[in-house]
PDB file of N, CA, C, O and CB in Angstrom:
ATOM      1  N   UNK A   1      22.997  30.161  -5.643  1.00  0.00           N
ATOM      2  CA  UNK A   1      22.574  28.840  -6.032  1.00  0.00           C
ATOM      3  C   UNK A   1      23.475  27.812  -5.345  1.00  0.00           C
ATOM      4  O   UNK A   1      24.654  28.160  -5.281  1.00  0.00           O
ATOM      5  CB  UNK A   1      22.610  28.680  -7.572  1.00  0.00           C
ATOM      6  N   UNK A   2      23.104  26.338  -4.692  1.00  0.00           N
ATOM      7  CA  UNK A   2      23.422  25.871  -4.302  1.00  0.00           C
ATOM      8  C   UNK A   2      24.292  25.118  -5.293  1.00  0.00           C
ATOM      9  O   UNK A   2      23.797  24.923  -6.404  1.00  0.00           O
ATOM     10  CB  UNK A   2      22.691  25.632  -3.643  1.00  0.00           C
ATOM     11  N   UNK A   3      25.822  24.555  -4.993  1.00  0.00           N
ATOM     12  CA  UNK A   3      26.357  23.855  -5.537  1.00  0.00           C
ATOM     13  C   UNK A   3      27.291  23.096  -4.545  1.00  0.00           C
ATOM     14  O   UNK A   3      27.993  23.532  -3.632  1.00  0.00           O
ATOM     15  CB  UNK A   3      26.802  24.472  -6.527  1.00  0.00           C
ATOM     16  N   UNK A   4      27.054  21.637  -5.068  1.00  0.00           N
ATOM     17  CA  UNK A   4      27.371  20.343  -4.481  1.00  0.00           C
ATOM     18  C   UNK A   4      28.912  20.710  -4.172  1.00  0.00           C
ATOM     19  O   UNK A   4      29.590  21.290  -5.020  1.00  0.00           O
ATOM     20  CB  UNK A   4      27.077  18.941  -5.544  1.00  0.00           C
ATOM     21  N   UNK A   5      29.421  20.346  -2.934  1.00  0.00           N
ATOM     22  CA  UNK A   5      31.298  20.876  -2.768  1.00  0.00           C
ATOM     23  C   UNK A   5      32.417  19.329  -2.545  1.00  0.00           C
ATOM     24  O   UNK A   5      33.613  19.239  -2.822  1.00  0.00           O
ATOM     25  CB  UNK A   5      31.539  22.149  -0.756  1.00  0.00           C
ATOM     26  N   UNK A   6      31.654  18.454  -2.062  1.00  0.00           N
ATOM     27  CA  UNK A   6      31.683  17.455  -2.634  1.00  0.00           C
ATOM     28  C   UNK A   6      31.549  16.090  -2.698  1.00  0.00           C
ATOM     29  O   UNK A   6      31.060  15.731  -1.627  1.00  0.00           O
ATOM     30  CB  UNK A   6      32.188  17.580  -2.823  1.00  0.00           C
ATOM     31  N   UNK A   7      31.801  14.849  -3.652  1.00  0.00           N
ATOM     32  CA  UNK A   7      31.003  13.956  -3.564  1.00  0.00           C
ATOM     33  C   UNK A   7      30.150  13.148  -3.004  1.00  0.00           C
ATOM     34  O   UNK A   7      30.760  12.301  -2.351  1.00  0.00           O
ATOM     35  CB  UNK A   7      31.261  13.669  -3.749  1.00  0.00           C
ATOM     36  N   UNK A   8      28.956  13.009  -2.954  1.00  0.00           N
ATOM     37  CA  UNK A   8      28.404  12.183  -2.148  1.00  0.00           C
ATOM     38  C   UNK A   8      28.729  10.753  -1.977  1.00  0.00           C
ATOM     39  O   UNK A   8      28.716  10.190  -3.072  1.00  0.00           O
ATOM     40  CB  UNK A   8      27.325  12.280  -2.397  1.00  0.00           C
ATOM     41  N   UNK A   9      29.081   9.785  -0.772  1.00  0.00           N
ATOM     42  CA  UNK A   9      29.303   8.541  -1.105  1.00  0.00           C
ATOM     43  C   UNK A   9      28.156   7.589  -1.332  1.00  0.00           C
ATOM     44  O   UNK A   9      26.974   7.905  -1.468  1.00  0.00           O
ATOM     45  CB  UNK A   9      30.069   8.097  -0.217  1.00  0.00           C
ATOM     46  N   UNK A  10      28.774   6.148  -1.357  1.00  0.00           N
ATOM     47  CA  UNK A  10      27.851   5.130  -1.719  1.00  0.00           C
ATOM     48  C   UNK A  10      27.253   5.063  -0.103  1.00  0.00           C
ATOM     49  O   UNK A  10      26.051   4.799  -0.060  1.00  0.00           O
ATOM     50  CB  UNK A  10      28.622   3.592  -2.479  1.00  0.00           C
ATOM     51  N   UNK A  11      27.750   5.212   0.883  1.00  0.00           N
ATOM     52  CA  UNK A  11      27.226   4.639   1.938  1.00  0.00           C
ATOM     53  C   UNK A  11      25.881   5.942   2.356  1.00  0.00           C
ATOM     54  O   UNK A  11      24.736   5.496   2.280  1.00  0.00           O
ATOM     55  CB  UNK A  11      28.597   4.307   3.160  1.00  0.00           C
ATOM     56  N   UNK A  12      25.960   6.859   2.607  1.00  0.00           N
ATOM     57  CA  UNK A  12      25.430   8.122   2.774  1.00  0.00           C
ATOM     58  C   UNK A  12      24.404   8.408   1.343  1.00  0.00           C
ATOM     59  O   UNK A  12      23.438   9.022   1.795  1.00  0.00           O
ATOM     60  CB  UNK A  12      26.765   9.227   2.976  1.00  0.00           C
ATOM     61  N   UNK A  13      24.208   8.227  -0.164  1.00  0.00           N
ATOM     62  CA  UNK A  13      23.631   7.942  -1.145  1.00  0.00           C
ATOM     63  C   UNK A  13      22.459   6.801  -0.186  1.00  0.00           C
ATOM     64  O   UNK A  13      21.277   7.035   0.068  1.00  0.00           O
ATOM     65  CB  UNK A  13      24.749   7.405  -2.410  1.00  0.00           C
ATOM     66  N   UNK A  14      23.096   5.825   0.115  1.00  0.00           N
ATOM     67  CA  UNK A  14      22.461   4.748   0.424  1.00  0.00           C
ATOM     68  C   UNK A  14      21.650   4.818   1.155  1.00  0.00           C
ATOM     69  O   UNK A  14      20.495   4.469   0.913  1.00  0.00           O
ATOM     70  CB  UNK A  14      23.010   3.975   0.738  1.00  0.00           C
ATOM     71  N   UNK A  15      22.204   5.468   2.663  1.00  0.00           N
ATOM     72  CA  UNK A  15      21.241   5.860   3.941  1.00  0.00           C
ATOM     73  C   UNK A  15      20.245   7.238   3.872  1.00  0.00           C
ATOM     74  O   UNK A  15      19.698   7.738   4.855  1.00  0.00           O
ATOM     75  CB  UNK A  15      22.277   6.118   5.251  1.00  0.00           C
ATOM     76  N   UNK A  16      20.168   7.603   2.835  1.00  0.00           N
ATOM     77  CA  UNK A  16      19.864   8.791   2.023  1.00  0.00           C
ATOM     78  C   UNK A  16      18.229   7.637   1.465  1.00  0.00           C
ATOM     79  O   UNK A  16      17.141   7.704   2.038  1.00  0.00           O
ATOM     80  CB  UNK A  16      21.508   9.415   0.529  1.00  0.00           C
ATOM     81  N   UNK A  17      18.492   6.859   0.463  1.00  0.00           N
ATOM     82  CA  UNK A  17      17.639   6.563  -0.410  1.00  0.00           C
ATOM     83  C   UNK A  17      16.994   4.859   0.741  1.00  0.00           C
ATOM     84  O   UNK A  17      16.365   3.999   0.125  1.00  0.00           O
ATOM     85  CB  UNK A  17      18.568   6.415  -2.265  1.00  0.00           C
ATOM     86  N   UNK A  18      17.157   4.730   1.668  1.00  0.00           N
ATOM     87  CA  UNK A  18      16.753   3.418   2.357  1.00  0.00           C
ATOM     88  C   UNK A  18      15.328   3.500   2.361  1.00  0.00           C
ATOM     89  O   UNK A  18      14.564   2.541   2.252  1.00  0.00           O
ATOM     90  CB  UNK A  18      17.330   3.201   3.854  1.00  0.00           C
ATOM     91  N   UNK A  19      14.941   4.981   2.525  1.00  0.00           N
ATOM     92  CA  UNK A  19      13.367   4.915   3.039  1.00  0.00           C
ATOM     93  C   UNK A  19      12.446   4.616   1.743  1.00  0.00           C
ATOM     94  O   UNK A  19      11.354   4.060   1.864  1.00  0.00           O
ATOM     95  CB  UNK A  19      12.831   6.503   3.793  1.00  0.00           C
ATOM     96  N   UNK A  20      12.871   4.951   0.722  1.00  0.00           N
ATOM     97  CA  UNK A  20      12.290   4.927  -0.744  1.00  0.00           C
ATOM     98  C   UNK A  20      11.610   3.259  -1.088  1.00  0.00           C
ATOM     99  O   UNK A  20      10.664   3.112  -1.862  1.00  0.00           O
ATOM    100  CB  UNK A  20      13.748   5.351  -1.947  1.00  0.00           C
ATOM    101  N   UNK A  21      12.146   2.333  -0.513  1.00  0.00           N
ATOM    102  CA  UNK A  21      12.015   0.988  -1.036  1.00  0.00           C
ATOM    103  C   UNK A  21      10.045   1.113  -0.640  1.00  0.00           C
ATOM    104  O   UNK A  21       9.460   1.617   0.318  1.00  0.00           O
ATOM    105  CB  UNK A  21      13.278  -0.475   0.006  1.00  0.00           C
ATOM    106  N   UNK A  22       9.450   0.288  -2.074  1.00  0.00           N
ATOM    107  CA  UNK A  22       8.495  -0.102  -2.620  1.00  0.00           C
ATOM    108  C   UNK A  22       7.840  -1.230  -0.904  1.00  0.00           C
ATOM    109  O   UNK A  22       8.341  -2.265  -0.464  1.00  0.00           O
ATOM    110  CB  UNK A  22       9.055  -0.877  -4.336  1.00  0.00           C
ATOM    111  N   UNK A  23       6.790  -0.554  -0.448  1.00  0.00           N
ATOM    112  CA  UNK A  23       6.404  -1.471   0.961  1.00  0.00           C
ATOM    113  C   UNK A  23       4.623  -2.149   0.500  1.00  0.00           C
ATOM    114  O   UNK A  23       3.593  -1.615   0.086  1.00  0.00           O
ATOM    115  CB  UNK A  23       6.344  -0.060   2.810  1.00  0.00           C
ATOM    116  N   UNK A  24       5.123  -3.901   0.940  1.00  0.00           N
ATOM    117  CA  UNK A  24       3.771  -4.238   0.532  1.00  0.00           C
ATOM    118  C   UNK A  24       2.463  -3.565   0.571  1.00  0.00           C
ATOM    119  O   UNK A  24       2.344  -2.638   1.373  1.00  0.00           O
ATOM    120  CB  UNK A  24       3.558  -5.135   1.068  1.00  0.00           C
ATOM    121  N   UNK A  25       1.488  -3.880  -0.154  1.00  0.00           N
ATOM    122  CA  UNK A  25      -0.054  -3.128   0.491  1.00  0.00           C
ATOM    123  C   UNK A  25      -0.631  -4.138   0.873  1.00  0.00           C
ATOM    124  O   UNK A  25      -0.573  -5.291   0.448  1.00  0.00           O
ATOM    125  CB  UNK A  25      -1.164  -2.281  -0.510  1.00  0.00           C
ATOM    126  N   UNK A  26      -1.617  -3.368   2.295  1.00  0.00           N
ATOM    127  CA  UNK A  26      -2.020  -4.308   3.744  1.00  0.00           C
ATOM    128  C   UNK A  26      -3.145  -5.008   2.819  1.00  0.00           C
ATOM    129  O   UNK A  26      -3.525  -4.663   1.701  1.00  0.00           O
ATOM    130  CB  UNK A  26      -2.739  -3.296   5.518  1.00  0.00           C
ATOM    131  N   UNK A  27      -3.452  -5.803   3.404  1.00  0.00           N
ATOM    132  CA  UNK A  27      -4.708  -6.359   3.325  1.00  0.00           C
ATOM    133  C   UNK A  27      -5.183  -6.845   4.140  1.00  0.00           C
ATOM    134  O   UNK A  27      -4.371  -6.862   5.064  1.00  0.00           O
ATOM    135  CB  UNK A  27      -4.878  -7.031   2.639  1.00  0.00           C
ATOM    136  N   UNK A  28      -6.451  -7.490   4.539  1.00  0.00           N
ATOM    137  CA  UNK A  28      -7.624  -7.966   5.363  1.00  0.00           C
ATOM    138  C   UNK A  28      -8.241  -9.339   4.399  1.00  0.00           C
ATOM    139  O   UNK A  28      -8.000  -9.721   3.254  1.00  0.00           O
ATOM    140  CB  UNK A  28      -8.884  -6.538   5.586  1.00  0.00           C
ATOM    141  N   UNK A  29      -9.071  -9.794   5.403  1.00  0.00           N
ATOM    142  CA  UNK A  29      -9.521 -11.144   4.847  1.00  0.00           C
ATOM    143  C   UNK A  29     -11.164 -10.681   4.527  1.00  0.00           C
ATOM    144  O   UNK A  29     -11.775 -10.269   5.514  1.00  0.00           O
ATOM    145  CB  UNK A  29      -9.290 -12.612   6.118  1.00  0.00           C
ATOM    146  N   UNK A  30     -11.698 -10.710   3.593  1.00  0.00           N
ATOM    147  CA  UNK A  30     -13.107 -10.374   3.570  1.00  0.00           C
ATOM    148  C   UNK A  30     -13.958 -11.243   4.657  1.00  0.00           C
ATOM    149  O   UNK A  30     -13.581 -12.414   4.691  1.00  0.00           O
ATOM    150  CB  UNK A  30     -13.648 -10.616   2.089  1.00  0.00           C
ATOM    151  N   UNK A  31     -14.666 -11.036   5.251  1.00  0.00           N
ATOM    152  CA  UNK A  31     -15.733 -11.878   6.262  1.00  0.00           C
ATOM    153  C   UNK A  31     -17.129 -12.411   5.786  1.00  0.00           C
ATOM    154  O   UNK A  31     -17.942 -13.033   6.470  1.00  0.00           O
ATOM    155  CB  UNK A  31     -16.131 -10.951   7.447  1.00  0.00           C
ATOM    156  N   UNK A  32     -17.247 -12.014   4.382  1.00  0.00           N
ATOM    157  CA  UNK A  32     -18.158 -12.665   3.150  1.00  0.00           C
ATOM    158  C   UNK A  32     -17.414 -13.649   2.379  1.00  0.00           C
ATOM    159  O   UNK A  32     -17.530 -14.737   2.944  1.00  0.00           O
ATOM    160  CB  UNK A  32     -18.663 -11.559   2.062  1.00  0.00           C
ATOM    161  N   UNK A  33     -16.914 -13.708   1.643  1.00  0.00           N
ATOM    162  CA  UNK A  33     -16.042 -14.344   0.692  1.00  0.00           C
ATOM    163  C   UNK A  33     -14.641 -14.749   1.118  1.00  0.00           C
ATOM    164  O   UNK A  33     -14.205 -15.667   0.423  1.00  0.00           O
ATOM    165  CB  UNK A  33     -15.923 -13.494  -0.392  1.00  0.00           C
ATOM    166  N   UNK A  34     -14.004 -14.421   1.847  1.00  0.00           N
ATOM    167  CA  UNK A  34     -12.711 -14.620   2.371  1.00  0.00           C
ATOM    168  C   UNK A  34     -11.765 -14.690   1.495  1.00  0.00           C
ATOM    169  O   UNK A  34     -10.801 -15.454   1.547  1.00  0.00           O
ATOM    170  CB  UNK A  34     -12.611 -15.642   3.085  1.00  0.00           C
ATOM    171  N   UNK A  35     -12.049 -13.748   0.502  1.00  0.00           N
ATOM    172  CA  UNK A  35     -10.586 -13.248  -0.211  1.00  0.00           C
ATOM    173  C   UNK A  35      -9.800 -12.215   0.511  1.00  0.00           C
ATOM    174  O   UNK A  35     -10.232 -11.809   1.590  1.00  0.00           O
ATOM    175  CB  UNK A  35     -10.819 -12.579  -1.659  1.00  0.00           C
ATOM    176  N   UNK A  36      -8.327 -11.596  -0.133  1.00  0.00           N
ATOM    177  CA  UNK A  36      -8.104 -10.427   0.660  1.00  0.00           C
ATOM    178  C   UNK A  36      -8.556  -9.205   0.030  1.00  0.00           C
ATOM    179  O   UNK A  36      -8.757  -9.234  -1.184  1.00  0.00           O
ATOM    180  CB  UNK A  36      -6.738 -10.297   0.985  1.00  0.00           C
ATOM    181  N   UNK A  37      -8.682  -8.490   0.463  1.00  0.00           N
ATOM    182  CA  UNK A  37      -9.180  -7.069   0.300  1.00  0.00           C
ATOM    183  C   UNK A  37      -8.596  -5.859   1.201  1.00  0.00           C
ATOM    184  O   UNK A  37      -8.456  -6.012   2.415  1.00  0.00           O
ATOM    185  CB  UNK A  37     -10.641  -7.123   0.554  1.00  0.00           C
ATOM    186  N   UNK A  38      -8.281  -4.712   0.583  1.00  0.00           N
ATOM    187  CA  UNK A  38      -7.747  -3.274   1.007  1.00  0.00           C
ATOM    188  C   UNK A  38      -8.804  -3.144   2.576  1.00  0.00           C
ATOM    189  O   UNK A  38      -9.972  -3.516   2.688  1.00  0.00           O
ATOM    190  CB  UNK A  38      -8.155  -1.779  -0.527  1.00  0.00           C
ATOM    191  N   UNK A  39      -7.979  -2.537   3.577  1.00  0.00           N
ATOM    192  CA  UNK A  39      -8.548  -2.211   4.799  1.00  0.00           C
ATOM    193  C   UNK A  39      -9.727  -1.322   4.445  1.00  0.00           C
ATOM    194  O   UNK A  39      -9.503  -0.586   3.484  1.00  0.00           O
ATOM    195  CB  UNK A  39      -7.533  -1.550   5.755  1.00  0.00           C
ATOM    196  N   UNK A  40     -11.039  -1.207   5.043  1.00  0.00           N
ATOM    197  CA  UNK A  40     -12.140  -0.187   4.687  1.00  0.00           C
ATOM    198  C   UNK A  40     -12.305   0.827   3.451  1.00  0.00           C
ATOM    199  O   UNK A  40     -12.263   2.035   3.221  1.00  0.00           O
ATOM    200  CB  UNK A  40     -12.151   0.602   5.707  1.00  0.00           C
ATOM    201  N   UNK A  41     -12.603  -0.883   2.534  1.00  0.00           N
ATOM    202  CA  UNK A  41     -13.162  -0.886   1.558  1.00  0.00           C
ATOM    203  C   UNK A  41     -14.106  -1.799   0.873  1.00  0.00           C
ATOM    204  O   UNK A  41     -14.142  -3.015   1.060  1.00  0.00           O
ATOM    205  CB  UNK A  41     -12.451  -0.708   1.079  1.00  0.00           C
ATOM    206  N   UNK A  42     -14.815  -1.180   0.123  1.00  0.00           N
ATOM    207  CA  UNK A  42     -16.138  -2.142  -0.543  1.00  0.00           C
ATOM    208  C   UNK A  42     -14.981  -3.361  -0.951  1.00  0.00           C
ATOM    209  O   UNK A  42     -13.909  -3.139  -1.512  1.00  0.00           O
ATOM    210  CB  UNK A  42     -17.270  -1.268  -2.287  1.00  0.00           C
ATOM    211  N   UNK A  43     -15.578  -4.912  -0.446  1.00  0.00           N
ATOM    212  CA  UNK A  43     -15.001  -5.988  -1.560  1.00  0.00           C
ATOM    213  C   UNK A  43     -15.121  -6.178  -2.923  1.00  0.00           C
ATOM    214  O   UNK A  43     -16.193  -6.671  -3.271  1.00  0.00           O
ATOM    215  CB  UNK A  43     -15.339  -7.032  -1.317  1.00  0.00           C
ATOM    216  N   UNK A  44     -14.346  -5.933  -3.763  1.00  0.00           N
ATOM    217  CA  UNK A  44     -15.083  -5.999  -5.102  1.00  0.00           C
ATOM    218  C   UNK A  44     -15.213  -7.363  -5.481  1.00  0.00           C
ATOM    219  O   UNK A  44     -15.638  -7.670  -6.594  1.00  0.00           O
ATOM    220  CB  UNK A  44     -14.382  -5.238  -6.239  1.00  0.00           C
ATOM    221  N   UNK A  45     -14.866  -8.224  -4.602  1.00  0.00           N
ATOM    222  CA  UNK A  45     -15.999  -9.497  -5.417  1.00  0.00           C
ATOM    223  C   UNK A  45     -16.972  -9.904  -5.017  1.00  0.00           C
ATOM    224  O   UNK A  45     -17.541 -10.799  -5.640  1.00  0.00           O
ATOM    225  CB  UNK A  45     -15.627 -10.726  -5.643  1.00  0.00           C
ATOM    226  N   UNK A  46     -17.623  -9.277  -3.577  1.00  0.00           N
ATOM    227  CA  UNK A  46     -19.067 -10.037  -3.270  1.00  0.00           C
ATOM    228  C   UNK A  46     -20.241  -8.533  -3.063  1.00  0.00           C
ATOM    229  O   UNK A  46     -21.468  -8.451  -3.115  1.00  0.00           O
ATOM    230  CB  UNK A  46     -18.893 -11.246  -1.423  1.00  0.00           C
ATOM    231  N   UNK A  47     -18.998  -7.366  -2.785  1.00  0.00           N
ATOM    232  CA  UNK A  47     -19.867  -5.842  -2.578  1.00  0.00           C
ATOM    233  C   UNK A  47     -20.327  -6.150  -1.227  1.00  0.00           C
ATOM    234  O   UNK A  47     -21.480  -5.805  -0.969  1.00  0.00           O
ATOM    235  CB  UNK A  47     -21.350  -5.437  -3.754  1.00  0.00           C
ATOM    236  N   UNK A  48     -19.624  -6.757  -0.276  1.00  0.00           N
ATOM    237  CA  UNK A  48     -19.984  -6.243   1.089  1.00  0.00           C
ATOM    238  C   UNK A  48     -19.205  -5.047   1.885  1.00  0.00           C
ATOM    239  O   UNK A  48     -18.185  -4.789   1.247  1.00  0.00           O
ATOM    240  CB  UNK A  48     -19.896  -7.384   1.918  1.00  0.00           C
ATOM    241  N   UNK A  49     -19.311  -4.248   3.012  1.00  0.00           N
ATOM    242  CA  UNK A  49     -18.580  -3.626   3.672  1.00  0.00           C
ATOM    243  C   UNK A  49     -19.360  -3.756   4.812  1.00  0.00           C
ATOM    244  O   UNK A  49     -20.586  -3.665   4.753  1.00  0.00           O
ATOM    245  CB  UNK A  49     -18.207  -2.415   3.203  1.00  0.00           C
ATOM    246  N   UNK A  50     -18.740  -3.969   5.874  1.00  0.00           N
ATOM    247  CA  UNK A  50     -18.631  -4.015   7.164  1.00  0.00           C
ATOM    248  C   UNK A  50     -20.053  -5.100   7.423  1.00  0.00           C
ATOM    249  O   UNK A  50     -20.704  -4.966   8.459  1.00  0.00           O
ATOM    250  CB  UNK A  50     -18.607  -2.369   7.864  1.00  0.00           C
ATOM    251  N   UNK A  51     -20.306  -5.784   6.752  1.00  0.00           N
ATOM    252  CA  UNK A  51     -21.454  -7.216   6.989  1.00  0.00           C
ATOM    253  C   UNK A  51     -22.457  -6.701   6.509  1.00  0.00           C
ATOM    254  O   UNK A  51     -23.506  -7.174   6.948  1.00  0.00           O
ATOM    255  CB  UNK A  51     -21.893  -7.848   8.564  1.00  0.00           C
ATOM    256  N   UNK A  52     -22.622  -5.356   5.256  1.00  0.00           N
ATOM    257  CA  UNK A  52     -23.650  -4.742   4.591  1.00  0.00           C
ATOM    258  C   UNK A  52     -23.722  -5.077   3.174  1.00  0.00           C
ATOM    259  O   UNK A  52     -22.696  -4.712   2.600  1.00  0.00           O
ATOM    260  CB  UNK A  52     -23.558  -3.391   4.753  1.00  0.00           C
ATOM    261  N   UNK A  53     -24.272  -5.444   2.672  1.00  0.00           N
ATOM    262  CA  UNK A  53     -24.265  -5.376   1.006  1.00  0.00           C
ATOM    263  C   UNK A  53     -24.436  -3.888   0.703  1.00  0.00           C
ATOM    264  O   UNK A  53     -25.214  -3.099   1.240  1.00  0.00           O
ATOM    265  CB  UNK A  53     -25.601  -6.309   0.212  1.00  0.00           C
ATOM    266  N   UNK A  54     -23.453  -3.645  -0.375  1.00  0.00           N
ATOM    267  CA  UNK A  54     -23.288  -2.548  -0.215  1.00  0.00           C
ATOM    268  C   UNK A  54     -23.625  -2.059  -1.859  1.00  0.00           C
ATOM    269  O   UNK A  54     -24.512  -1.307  -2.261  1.00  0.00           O
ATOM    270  CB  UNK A  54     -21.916  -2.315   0.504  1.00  0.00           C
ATOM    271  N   UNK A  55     -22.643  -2.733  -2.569  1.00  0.00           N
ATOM    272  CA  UNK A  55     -22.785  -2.594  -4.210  1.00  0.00           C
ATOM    273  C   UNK A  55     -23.594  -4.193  -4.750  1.00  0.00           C
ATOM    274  O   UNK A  55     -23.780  -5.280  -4.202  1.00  0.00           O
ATOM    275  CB  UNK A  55     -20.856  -2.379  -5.047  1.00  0.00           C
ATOM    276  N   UNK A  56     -23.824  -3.772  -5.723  1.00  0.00           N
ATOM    277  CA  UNK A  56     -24.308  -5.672  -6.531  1.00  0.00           C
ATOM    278  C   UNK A  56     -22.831  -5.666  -7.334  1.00  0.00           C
ATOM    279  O   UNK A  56     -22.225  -4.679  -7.752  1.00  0.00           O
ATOM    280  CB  UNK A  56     -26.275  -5.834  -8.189  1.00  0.00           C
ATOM    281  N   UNK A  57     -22.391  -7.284  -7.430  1.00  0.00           N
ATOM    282  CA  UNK A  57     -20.988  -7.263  -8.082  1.00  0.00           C
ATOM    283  C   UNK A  57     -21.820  -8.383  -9.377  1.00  0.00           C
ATOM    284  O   UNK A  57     -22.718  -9.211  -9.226  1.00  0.00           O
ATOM    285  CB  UNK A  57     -19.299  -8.020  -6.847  1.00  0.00           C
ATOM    286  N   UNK A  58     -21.363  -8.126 -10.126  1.00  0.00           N
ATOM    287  CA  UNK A  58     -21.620  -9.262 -11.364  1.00  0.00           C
ATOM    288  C   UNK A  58     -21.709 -10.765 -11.185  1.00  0.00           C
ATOM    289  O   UNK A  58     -21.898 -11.493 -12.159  1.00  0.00           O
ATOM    290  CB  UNK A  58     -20.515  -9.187 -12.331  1.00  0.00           C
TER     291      UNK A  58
END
C-alpha cells in the first residue's frame, strides 16, 4: 500500500490542483431571438435550431 513519505507543499498542492478551477460555459447568440444560448442546441426561448423551428416554446 502506498504511503505518503513526505509532505506535500503549498506550492506543488497548488500546481497539482490549478487545472480544477470552475471554467465559464460557452455560449452563442441565438440568430432568432438573440439571446445567448449553449453551442448546438435547441433555443429554449423561441425553439429554433440552425434557422428551423424545431420545438413550439410557450
Amino acid at each position: 500500500m502506498a504511503v505518503q513519505q513526505r509532505r506535500v507543499s503549498k506550492s506543488r498542492k497548488g500546481m497539482r490542483k490549478s487545472h480544477q478551477a470552475l471554467k465559464t460555459p460557452k455560449t452563442v447568440v441565438c440568430k432568432q431571438c438573440g439571446k445567448p444560448v449553449k453551442p448546438h442546441r435547441v433555443c429554449p426561448y423561441c425553439g429554433y435550431y440552425d434557422g428551423k423551428k424545431v420545438i413550439e416554446v410557450k
